[in-house]
N, C-alpha and C positions, 0 to 999 in steps of 0.2 A: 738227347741224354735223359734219363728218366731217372725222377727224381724218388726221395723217398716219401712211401705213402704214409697219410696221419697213423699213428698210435691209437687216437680215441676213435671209439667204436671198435675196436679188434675183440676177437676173442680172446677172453682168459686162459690161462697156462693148463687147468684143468679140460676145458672145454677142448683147448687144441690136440690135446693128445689123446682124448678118446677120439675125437675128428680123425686122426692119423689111423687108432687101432681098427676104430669102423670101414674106413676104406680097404685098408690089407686086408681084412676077415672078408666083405663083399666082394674086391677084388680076385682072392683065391677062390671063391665058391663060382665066380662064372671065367675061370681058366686063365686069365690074366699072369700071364709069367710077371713072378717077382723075384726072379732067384738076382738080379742084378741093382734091384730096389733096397736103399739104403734110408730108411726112416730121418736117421740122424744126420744125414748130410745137409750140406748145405741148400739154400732154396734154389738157386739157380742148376745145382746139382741135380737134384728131383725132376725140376723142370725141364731139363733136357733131356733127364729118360723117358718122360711121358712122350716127349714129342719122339722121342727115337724109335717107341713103342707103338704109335701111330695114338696115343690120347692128345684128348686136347684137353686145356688149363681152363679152368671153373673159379667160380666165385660165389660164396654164396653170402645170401641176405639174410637175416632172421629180425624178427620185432613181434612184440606183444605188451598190449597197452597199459594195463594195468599192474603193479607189483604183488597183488595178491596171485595172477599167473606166470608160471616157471617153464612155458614150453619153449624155450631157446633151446635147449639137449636134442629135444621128438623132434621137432624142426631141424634143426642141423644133420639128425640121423638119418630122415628121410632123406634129404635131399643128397648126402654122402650115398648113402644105397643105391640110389637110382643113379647117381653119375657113375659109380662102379660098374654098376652093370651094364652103361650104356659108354663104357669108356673114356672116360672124363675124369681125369684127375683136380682134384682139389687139394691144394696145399693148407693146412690151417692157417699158415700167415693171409691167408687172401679170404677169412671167415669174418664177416664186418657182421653185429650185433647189435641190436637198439632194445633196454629193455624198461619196464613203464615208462614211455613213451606215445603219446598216440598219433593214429595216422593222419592226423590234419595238421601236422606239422612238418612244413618244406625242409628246416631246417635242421636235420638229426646228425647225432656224428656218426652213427652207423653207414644212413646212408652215404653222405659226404664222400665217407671212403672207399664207398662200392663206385661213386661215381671220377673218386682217382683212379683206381681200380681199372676202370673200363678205360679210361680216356688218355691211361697209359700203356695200355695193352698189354697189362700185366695179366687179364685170361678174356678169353672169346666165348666164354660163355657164362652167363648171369643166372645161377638157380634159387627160384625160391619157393617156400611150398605153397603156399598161394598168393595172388596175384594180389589180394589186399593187404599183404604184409607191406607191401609197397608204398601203399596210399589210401588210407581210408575210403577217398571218393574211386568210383570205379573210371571215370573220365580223365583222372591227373593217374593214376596206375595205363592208362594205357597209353595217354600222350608219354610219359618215361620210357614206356619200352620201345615205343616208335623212334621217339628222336634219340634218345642217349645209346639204343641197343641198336635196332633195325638199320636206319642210316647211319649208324656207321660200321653198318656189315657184318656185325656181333650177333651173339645168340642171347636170346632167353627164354627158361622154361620154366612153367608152374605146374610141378610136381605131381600134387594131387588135384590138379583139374586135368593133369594132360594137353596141358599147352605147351608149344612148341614150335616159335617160330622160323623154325625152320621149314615147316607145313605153310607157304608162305601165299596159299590162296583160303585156308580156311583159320590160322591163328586169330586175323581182328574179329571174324567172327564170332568163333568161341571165347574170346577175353570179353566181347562186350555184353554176350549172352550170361555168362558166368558171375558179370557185374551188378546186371540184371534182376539176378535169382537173387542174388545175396543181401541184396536193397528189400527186396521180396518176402526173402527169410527174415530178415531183420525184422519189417512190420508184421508178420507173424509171430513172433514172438514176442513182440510188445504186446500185441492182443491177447496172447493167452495171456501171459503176464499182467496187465493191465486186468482184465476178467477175474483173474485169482485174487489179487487184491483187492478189490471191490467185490469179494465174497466175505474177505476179511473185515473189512470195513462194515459190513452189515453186521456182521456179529460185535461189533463194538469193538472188536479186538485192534492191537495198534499194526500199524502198516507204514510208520515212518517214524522220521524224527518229531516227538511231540513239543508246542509250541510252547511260551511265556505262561505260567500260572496253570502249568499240568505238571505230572509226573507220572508215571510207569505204574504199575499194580500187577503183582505175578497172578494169573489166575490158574485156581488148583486145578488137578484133573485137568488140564487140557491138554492138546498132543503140541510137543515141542515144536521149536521152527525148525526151518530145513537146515537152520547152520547147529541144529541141537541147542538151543536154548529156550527159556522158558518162555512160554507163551503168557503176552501182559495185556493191560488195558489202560486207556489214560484215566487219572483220577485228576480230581480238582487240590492241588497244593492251597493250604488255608492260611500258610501262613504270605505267601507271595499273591495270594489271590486278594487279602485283607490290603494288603502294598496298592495292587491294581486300584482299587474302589478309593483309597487315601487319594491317590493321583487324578484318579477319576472327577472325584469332588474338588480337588483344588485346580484342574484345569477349566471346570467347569465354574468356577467361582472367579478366575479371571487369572489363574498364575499361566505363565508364557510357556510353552514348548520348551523350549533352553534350560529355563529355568529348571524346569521337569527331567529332564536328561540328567541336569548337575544332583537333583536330589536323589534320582533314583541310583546313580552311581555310588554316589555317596552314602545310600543306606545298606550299599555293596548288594542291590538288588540285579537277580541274576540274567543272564543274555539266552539267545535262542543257543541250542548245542549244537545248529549247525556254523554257527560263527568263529570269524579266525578271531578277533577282539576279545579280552575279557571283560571290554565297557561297551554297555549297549549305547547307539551313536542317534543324531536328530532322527533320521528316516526309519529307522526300528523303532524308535520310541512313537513317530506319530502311526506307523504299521500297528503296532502293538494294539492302539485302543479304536482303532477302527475293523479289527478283524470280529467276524462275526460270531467266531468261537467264542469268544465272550458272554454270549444272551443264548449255548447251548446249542445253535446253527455248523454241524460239521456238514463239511465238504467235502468230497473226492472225485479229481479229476477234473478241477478247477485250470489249471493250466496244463498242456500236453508239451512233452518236448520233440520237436522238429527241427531236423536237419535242413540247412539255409546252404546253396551251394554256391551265393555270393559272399555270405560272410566265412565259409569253409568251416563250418560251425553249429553246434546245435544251441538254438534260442527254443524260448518258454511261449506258449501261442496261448494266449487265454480263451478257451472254450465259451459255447453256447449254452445256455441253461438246462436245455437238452439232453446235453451230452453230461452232463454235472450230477451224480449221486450225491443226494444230500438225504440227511437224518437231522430228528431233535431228540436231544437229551440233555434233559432238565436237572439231570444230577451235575452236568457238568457247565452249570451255567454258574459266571460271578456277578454280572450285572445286570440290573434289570432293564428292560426292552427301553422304557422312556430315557433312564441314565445314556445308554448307548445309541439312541436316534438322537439327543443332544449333544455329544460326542461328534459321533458323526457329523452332524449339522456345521457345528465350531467349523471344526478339521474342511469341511468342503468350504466354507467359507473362506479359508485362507489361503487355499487356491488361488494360482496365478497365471491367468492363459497366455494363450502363444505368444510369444516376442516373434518382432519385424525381424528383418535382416539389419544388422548393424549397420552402420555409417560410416565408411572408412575413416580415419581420424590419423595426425602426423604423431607419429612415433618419439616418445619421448623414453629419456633415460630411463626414468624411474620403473619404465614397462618392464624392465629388462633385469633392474639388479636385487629384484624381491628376494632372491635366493642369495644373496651374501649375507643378507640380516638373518639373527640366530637368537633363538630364544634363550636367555642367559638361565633363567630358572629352570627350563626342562632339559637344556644341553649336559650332557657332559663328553670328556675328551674322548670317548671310543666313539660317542652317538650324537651328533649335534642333530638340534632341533631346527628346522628352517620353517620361517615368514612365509605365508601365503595369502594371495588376494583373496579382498573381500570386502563388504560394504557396495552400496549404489552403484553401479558402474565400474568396483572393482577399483576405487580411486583411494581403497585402506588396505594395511595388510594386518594380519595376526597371527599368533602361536598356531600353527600345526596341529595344533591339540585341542584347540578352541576351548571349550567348555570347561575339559580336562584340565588346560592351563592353571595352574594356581596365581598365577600373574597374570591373567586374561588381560588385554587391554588392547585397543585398536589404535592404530597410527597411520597418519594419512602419508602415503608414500609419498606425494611428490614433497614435503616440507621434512620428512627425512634425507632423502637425497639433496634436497638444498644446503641443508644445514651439514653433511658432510662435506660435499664439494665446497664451501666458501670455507669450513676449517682447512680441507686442503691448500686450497691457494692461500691460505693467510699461512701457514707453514710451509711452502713456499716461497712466500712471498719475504720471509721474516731470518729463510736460516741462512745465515752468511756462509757456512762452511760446507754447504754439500756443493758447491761450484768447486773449491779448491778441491775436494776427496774425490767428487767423480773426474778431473784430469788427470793427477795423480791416479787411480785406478787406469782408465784408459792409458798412463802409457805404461803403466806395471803389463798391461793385455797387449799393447802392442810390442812391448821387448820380446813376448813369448808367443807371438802371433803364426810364425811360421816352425814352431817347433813341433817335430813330427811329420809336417807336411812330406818331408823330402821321402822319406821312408815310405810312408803309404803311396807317391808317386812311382816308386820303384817298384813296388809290389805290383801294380797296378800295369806296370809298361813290359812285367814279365807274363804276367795273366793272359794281357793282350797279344801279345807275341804267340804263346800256347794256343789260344783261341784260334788264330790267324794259319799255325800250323796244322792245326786239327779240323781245320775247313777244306783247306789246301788238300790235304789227303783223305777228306771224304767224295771231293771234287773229280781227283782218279778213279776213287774203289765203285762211280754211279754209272751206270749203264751194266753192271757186272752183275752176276748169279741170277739165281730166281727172280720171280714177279714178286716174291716175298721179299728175297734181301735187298732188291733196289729201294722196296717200300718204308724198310726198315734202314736203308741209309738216309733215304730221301727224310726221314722223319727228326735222322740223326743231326744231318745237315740243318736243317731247319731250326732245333735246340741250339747247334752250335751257334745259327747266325743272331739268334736273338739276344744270346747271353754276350758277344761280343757286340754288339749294341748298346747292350747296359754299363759293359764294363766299357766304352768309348767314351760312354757319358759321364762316368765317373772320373777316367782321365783325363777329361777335361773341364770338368770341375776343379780338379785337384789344380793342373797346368795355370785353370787362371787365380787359384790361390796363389801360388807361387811367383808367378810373373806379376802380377798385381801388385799397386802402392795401398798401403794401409793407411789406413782415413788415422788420420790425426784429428782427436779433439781438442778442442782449443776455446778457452773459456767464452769467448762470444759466441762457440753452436753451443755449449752448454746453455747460455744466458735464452738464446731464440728458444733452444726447445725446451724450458723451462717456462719462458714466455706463453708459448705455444697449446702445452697442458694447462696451465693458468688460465688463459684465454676461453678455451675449450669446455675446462670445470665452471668457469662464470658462464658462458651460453647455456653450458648442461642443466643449472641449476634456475637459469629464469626459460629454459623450455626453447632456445632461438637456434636448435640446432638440425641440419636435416637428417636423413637416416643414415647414410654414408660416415657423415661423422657423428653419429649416436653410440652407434660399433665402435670406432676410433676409439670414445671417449671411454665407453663401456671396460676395454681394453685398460684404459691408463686408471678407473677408478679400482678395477682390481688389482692392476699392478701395486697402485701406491697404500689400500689397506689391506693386501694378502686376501683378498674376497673373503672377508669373513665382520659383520659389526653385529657386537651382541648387544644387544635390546636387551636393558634395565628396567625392570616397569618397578615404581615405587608406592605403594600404598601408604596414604596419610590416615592418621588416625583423625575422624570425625572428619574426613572430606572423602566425596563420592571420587571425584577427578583426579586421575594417579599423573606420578610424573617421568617421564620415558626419557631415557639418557641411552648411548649410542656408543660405545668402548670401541675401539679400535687399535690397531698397532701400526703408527704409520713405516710404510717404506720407503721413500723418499729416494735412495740411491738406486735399488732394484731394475729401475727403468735405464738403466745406463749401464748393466754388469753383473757382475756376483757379489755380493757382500764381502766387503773384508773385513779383518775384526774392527779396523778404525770407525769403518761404515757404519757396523751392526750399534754403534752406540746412538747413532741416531734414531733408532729405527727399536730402543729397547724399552721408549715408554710410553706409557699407552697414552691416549687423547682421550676425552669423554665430552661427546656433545649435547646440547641437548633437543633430541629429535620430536619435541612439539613444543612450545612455547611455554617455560615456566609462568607459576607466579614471582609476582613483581620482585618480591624478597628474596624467592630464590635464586632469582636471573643475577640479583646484585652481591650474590655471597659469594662469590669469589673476589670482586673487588674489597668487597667490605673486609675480609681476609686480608687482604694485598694493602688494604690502606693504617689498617689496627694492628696486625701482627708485623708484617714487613717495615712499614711505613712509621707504624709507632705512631698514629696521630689518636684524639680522644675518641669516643661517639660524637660527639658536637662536630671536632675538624672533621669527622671523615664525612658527618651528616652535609656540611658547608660544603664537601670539596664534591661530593656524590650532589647537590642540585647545582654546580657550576658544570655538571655534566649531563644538565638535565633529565634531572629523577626527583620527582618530586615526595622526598622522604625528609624524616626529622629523626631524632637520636636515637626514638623509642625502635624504630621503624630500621635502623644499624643495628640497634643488640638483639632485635628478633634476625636479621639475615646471620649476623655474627654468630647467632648459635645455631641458626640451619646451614651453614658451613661443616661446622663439626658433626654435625647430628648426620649429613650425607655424607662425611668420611667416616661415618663411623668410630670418631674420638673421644675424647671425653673433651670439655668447654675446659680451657684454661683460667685460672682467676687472673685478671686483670686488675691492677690495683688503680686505684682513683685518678681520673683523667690521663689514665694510661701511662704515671710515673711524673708526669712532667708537674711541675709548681702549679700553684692555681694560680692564678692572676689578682692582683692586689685591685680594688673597688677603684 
């Protein structure tokens, strides 16, 4: 049974009906009876005139790489002309199109659909107008046509080369000759190309994108470029060139790279214009002062691009000194020779050579869940920001943005994931009512466990019956007609048996929902696999787990905070060490069901950990809160009852935490009146 082919990749509505007028116009000119040919009919309608007619059904391909070219029309017309005149109908529904696109990409919707196309035997012949519309490389355009066209008994023709494997002793030769040339043509035209631009370069004139601390200059009187615009020259920018020399001297005075990045950003100093960023990033910035346009040294033809046919791709080959045109012009120098061999010197210096081969090492949580943390200061709800490694061994993570960050701060991932997982189990460990909610849920899911089944069984036992009829009476009609229609029953039969295959499995999917006991929860499996996550998050968090249950755990740590903990980084005034806290929204029932509204109250307020180790004051302000405000005792009792808990604090050492309470919720300090309301005590 043949299915329907993709949508993406088709041609447009425009496209297909000049495809229709092109053929009846070629059509009638080489005598082709149309007087029974109905444009507007159906496709299978069409299609069965052609074959009554003695045509056969075509397919054609079209691609072109870039979106500055529009020859999908010229292409589609040739190939409609030449199958008219050579009897071949093409329907425009069977016109598959890729357009910027390039040929070193397996995966296009164009093709896709020439390759349903073919493998449904919706036409027997593949036209395109040249063979590299195919496939960029000439070696994956001709293994396609072999296996996807050849073996399996299909045609394909390339147009304007005159291929045509139906010519079935001289077709591979001419595709691979054709390949050949075209590899051939290509590096000739680089070389003229290449030559003409390093004509240009000799006249000063510009021949690309100009770098960091240049800019354009129209020069009069010269003859325009070939796309009609003014012919320029790079000048030296003074105000972004003064920028460079600033940077220059304080790199060289001892401020760090990083640091350099953050300033230059900052003074909204501008990026190369072939960049996607509008902030220049570490490796542009150390590029920037080690290029030797700097001291007045242009280059061209420093790097060539060459096509790599293992990476299916063209990479940049850095050239011989030889091969390099170089010029000096001293108008376009910013710094001078000693400035820039000091530069240089830093910069090689901080090179860092080859690393060994790693050390395999056991697989810990933390490797795994960098991407749930989310930068609270760059996120917002359409764009969250996510945590990336970084630091020595990749044992810290940071903002995504790094430098960019306005809350830059680094945290060491394994002591963030501690410190969530042991809030988990202590939220676990602590809430009495999600054992009652989640059995109550489970048998709310199990009163409604089998609703619907019965129906989609039915469905399913009537499909199956169809199927089993439609085998049965393909079983008779085999051995009968043509070499053709046995082929085409045999083909029939074989959809049918598959599909009755799938739908057996389903059947019996369904059969053992139905026949089957539904798992009763029952507060002691609640209790175990409560235990069990518990368990699992305290391994996770001192590292004692293997990698089978790293996954496992990886699993329950996102179920239970929705994969997502936004990183608070806090700046103190007059301290360098910020303090990172850990938001999250625990789920706690999720892992058992769907939320009900009873649920969702557990799960509606957030936790806040704190993911590197406070100072002492601030680790104790929540208690000191809990013992003044709730508790109602003085600074003294709660100083007393705080070293009976081993903290070694006094009163003064309670109203500094008691007001970094407030100061992190962001409230204002309530007055507390003297010894917190209570009497003083009599001498």
């Amino acid at each position: 049974m043949k299915q329907q082919i993709p949508s993406m990749g088709a041609a447009n509505n425009e496209l297909s009906r000049n495809a229709a007028k092109w053929w009846s116009e070629m059509a009638a000119i080489h005598n082709l009876d149309l007087e029974n040919f109905d444009p507007n009919a159906t496709l299978e309608t069409r299609v069965a005139w052609a074959i009554a007619n003695g045509c056969e059904i075509g397919t054609i391909y079209s691609r072109f790489s870039t979106k500055l070219q529009h020859s999908t029309d010229d292409q589609v017309r040739e190939n409609i002309h030449w199958a008219a005149k050579n009897r071949i109908y093409v329907p425009p529904e069977l016109i598959s199109v890729d357009e910027g696109v390039k040929g070193k990409r397996t995966r296009r919707a164009g093709l896709d659909r020439t390759k349903s196309i073919l493998s449904e035997r919706r036409a027997r012949v593949l036209l395109v107008y040249k063979a590299s519309r195919l496939f960029r490389q000439a070696g994956k355009g001709y293994q396609f046509i072999n296996e996807e066209v050849v073996e399996e008994g299909l045609r394909a023709v390339s147009v304007s080369q005159g291929i045509d494997t139906n010519d079935r002793k001289t077709w591979k030769l001419q595709l691979q000759i054709h390949g050949i040339m075209d590899d051939m043509l290509l590096d000739a035209i680089a070389d003229h190309v290449r030559a003409g631009l390093t004509g240009l370069f000799l006249n000063n004139w510009t021949t690309g994108a100009v770098g960091i601390g240049y800019r354009r200059k129209v020069i009069p009187n010269a003859p325009l470029t070939n796309r009609e615009r003014p012919r320029t020259m790079p000048e030296v920018d003074p105000e972004v060139a003064q920028l460079i020399r600033e940077h220059s001297q304080l790199l060289l005075d001892g401020m760090s790279v990083r640091e350099g990045v953050r300033r230059w950003n900052a003074a909204g100093g501008p990026v190369d214009p072939r960049a996607t960023s509008s902030k220049l990033n570490y490796t542009c910035y150390r590029r920037l002062f080690t290029n030797p346009r700097l001291i007045g040294k242009w280059e061209f033809g420093r790097r060539r691009n060459q096509f790599s046919t293992k990476l299916d791709n063209v990479k940049q080959v850095k050239q011989p000194d030889d091969e390099v045109t170089t010029i000096q012009c001293e108008e376009l120098r910013i710094l001078s020779d000693e400035m820039f061999e000091a530069l240089h010197a830093k910069f090689d210096a901080q090179k860092s050579g080859p690393r060994g081969p790693r050390k395999p090492r056991k697989l810990k949580l933390w490797d795994l869940i960098t991407e749930c943390f989310l930068c609270e200061s760059c996120s917002t709800p359409e764009s969250p920001v996510r945590f990336y490694q970084t630091g020595a061994q990749g044992k810290a993570m940071q903002c995504k943005n790094g430098d960019q960050c306005n809350r830059k701060s680094a945290v060491r991932r394994q002591d963030a994931v501690e410190a969530i997982c042991k809030s988990l189990t202590k939220l676990i460990s602590i809430d009495k009512k999600l054992i009652e909610l989640v059995v109550d849920k489970s048998r709310e899911l199990d009163a409604n466990a089998d609703h619907g089944l019965d129906g989609q069984l039915a469905r399913s036992r009537k499909q199956l019956a169809l199927l089993s009829n439609r085998i049965n009476d393909l079983f008779e009609m085999s051995g009968e007609g043509t070499e053709a229609d046995r082929e085409e029953v045999k083909a029939r039969l074989r959809a049918a048996q598959s599909e009755r295959n799938d739908v057996q499995s389903e059947f019996a999917r369904l059969q053992r929902s139905v026949d089957g006991m539904t798992n009763k929860l029952t507060c002691e499996l609640i209790r175990h696999q409560l235990t069990e996550k518990s368990d699992l998050l305290d391994k996770a968090a001192s590292g004692e787990l293997g990698d089978d249950a790293v996954y496992k755990t990886l699993a329950i740590f996102r179920s239970l905070t929705g994969g997502q903990v936004l990183v608070q980084v806090e700046k103190r005034a007059n301290r360098r060490r910020t303090n990172v806290r850990g938001i999250f929204r625990p789920r706690l029932v999720c892992g058992f069901g769907e939320a009900s509204p009873e649920t969702k109250s557990l799960n509606s307020n957030s936790i806040t950990v704190w993911l590197r180790k406070p100072p002492r004051l601030d680790a104790i302000a929540e208690r000191v809160h809990e013992l003044i405000d709730i508790e109602k005792m003085s600074h003294r009792e709660a100083a007393k009852q705080l070293q009976r808990e081993d903290h070694k604090v006094n009163s003064g050492n309670v109203w500094y935490s008691y007001h970094r309470w407030y100061e992190i919720q962001g409230l204002k300090v309530p007055k507390v009146p003297y010894n917190n309301g209570k009497k003083r005590r009599p001498a």
